[in-house]
N, C-alpha and C positions, 0 to 999 in steps of 0.2 A: 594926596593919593587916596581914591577910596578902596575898598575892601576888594573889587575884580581885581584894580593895578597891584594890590599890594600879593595878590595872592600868585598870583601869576607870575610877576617878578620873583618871589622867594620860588615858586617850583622850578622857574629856569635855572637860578643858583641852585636846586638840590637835587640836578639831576643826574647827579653820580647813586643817589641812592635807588634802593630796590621802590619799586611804584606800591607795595605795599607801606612800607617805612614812609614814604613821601607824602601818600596821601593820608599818612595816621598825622603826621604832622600839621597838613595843609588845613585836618580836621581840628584839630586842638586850636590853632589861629584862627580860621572859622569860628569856633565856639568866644572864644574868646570879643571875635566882634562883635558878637552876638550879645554878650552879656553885658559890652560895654554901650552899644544901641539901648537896649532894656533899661538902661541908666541915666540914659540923654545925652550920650556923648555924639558927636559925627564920628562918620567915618574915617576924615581927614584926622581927627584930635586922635585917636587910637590909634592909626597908623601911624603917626606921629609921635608917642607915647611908646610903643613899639621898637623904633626905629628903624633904620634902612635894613633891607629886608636881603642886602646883599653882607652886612655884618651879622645878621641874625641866623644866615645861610651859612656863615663860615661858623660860626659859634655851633649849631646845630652840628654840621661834620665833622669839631675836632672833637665834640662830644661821641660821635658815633666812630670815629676812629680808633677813639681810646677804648673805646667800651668792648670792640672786633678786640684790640688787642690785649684787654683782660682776657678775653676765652682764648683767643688764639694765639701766642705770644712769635709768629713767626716773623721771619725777615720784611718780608714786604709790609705786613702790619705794623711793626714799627716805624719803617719809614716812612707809612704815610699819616700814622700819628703823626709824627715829629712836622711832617710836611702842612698838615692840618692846620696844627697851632701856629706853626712861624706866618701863615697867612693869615693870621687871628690880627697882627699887626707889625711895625716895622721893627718898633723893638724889641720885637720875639727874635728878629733874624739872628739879633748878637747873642740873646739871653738862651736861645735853644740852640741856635746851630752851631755859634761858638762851641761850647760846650761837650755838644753831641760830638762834633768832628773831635774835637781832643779826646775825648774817652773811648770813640771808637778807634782812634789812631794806637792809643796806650793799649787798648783790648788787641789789635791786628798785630802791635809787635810781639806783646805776649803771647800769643800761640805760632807766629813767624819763630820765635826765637825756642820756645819748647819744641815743634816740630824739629827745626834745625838740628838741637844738640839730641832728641830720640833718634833719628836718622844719620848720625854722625860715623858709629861704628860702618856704616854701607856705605858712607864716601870711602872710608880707609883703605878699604876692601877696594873699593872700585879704581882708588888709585894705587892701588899693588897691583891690580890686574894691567891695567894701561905702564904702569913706571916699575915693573919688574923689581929694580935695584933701591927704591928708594923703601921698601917696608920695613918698618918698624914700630917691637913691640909694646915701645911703650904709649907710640900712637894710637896702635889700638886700644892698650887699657885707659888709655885716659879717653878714649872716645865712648868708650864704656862707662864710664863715672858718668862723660856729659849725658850718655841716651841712659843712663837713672835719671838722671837731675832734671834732664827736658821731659821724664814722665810727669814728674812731681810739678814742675811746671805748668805741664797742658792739667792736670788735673786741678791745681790752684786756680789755671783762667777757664775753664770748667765752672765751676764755683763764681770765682767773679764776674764771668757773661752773663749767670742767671740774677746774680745780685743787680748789675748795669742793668738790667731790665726790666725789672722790680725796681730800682730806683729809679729807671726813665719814666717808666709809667706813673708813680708818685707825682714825680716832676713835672711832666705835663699834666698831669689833674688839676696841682696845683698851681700850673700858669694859666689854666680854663680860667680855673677860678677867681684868678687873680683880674686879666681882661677884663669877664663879666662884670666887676662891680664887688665883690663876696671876697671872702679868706677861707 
């Protein structure tokens, strides 16, 4: 593959990115055939040396993924980290998305279950209002203890959403760099 095909093919894979971003990119590969011609390489040996230019495309975005979701650590950014890397290879699929889905499942019960018992005393309520005959107080002070204890709760998964975040982002750095070649 000479240096048109190979360039050409990596911009069709990188074209989720901004055309600024793309062609800073297209320019650094460029330069790069450049220096390896001034050497006496071909352009087939370099492209080759290289590698497929649609692995180099996915390597490239899980780079630029990770990097959106240093500055920006929101919802959608995460996911498409995560989405990033697992197409990095196949056995990212178990080693990320395993993972990912258990810890976000553990995160979604902890704030399902702090919500629940903060909102506990307003069911009690709402079932005196509909079942007249059935209120009672001890229903409500213990629904009271629970909407303390589910504050404490959302405030602990508070806390451990920002940590799962911080350690996703580690996580995936660290399987970039695992893929590539590096530790």
């Amino acid at each position: 593959m000479n240096k048109k095909e190979f360039s050409l093919e990596l911009e069709r894979y990188l074209r989720s990115l901004s055309s600024v971003e793309k062609n800073d990119i297209l320019q650094d590969y460029e330069d790069h055939f450049n220096f390896g011609i001034e050497e006496g390489k071909s352009e087939e040996e370099i492209s080759a040396a290289l590698g497929p230019p649609k692995q180099l495309a996915r390597e490239i975005l899980a780079e630029y993924h990770i990097e959106k979701m240093e500055t920006s650590r929101s919802t959608g950014n995460i996911f498409r980290a995560v989405w990033s890397v697992i197409g990095l290879g196949f056995i990212n699929l178990v080693l990320v998305l395993g993972p990912f889905i258990a810890l976000v499942g553990l995160l979604l019960g902890g704030w399902c279950l702090g919500a629940s018992f903060t909102l506990s005393p307003l069911l009690v309520v709402i079932s005196a209002l509909f079942n007249p005959g059935t209120f009672a107080w001890f229903d409500l002070f213990v629904s009271i203890v629970l909407s303390g204890l589910g504050f404490f709760i959302s405030l602990g998964m508070y806390h451990l959403s920002i940590g799962f975040k911080n350690l996703l982002l580690r996580y995936l750095k660290y399987n970039v760099s695992v893929v590539k070649g590096g530790k």
